[in-house]
Biotite code that builds the C-alpha atoms (Angstrom):
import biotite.structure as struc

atoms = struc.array([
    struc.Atom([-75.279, 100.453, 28.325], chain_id="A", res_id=1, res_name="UNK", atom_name="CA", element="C"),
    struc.Atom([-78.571, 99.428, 29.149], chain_id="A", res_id=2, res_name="UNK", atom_name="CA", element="C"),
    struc.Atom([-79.813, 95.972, 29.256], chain_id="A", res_id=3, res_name="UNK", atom_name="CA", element="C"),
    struc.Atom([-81.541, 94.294, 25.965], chain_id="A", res_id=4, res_name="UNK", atom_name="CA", element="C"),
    struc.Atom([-83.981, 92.752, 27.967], chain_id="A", res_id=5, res_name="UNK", atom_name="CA", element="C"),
    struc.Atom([-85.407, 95.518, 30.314], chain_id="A", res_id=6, res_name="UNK", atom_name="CA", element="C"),
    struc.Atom([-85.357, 97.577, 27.129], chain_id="A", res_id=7, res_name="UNK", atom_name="CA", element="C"),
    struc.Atom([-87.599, 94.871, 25.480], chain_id="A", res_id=8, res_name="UNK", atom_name="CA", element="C"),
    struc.Atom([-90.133, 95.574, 28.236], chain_id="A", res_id=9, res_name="UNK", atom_name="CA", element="C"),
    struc.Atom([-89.595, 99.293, 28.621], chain_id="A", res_id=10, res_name="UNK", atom_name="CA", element="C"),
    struc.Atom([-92.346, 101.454, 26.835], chain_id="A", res_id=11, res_name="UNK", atom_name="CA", element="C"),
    struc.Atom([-92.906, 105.208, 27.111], chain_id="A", res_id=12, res_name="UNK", atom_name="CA", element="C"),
    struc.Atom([-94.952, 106.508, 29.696], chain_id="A", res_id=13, res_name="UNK", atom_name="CA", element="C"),
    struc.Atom([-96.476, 108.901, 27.734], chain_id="A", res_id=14, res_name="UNK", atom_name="CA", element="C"),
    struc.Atom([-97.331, 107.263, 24.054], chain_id="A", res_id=15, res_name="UNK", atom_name="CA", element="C"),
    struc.Atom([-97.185, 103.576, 25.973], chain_id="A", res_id=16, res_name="UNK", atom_name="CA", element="C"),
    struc.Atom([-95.129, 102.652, 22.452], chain_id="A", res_id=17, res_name="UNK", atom_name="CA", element="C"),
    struc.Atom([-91.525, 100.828, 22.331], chain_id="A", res_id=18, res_name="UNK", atom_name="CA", element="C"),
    struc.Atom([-88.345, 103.103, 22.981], chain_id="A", res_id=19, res_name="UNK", atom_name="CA", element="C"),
    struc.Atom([-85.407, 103.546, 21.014], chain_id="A", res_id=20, res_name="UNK", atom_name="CA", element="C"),
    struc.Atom([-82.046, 103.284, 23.029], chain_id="A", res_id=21, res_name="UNK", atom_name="CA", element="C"),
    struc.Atom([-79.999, 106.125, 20.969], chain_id="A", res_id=22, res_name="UNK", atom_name="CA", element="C"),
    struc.Atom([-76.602, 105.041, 22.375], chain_id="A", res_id=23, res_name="UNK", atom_name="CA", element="C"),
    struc.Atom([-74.989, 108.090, 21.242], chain_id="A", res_id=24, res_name="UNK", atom_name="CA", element="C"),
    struc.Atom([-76.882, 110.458, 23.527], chain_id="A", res_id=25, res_name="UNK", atom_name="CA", element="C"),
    struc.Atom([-77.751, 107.362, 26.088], chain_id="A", res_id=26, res_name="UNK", atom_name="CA", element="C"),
    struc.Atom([-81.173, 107.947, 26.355], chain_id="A", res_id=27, res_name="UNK", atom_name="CA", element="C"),
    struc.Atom([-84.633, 106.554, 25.790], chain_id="A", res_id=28, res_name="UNK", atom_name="CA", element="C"),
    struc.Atom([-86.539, 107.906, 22.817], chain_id="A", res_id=29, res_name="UNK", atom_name="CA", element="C"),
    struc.Atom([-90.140, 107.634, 22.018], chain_id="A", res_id=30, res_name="UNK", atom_name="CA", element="C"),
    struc.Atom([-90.731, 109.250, 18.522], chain_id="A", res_id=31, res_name="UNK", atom_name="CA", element="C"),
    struc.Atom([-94.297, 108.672, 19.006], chain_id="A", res_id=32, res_name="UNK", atom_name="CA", element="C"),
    struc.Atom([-94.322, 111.313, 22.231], chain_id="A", res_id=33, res_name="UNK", atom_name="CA", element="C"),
    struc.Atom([-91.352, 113.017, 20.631], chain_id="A", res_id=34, res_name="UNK", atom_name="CA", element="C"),
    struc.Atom([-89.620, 112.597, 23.940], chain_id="A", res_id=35, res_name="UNK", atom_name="CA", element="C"),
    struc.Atom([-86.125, 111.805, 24.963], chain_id="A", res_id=36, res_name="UNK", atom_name="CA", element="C"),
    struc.Atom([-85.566, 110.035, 28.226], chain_id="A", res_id=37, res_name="UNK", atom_name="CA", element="C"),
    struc.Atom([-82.031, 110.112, 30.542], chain_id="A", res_id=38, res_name="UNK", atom_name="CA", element="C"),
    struc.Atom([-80.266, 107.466, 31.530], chain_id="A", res_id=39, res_name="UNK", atom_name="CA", element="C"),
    struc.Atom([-78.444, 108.105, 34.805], chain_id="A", res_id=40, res_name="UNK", atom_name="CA", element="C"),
    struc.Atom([-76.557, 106.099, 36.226], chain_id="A", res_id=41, res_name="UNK", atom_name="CA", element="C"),
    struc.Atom([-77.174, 103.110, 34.022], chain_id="A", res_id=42, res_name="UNK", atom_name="CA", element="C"),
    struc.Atom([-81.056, 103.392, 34.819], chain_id="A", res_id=43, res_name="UNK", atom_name="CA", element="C"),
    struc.Atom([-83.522, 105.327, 32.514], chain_id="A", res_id=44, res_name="UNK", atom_name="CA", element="C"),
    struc.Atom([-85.413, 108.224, 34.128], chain_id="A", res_id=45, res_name="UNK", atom_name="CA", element="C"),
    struc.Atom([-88.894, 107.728, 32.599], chain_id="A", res_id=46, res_name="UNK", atom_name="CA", element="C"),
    struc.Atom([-90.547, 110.392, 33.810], chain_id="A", res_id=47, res_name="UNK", atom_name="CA", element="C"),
    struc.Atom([-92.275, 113.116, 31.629], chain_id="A", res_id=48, res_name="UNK", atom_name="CA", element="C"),
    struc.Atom([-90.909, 116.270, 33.273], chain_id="A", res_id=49, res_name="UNK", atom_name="CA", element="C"),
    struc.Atom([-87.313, 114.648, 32.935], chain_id="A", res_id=50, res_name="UNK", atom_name="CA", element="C"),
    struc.Atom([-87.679, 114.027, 28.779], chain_id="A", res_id=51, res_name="UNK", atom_name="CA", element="C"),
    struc.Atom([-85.524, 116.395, 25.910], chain_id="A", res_id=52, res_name="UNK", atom_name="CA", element="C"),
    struc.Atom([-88.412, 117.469, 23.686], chain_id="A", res_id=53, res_name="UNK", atom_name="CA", element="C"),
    struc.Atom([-87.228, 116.305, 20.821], chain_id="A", res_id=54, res_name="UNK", atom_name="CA", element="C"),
    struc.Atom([-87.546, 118.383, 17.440], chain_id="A", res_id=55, res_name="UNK", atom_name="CA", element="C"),
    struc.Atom([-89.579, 116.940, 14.222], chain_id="A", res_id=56, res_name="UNK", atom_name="CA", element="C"),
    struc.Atom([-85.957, 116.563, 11.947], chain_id="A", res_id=57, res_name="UNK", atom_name="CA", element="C"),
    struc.Atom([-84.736, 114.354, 14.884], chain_id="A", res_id=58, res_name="UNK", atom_name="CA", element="C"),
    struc.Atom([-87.892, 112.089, 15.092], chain_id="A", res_id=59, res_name="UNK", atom_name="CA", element="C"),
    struc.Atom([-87.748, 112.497, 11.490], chain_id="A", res_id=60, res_name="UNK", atom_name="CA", element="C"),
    struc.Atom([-84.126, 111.114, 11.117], chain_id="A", res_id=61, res_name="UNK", atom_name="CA", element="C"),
    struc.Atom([-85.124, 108.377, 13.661], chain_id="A", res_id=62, res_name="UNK", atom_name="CA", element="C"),
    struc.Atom([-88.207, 107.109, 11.885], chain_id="A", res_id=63, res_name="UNK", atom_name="CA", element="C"),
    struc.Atom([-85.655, 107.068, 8.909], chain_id="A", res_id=64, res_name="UNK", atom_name="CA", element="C"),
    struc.Atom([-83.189, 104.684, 10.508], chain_id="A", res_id=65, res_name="UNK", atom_name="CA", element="C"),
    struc.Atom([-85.159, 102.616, 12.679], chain_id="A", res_id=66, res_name="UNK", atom_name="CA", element="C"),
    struc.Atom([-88.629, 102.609, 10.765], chain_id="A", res_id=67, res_name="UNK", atom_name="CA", element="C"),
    struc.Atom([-90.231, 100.107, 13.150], chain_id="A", res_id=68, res_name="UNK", atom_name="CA", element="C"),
    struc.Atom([-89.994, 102.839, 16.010], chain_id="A", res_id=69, res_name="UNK", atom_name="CA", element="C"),
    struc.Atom([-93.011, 104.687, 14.867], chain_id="A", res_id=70, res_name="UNK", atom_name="CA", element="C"),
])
């Protein structure tokens, strides 16, 4: 479980946007990037080479749930 408040000042090294801590997967997602970041260990790996590309119906569904994730 990662931390509300380091995930309040977390952004996406890529899209430098807010990340979206799916739980499920535990990982870090930027839908703006359309990256998925690990979390190992209880610490997010927020490196580009490390993200799940994720596909457009995911970002899709995630935009859908948690509009203010753009």
């Amino acid at each position: 479980m990662i931390d509300k408040k380091l995930l309040s000042i977390l952004v996406c090294p890529v899209a430098k946007t807010t990340l979206y801590f799916n739980r499920e997967a535990n990982e870090l997602v930027s839908t703006a990037a359309g990256l998925a970041y690990p979390i190992r260990d209880d610490i997010p790996v927020l490196m580009e080479s490390e993200a799940r590309v994720l596909s457009a119906e995911e970002v899709l569904e995630i935009k859908k749930k948690h509009p203010r994730h753009e």
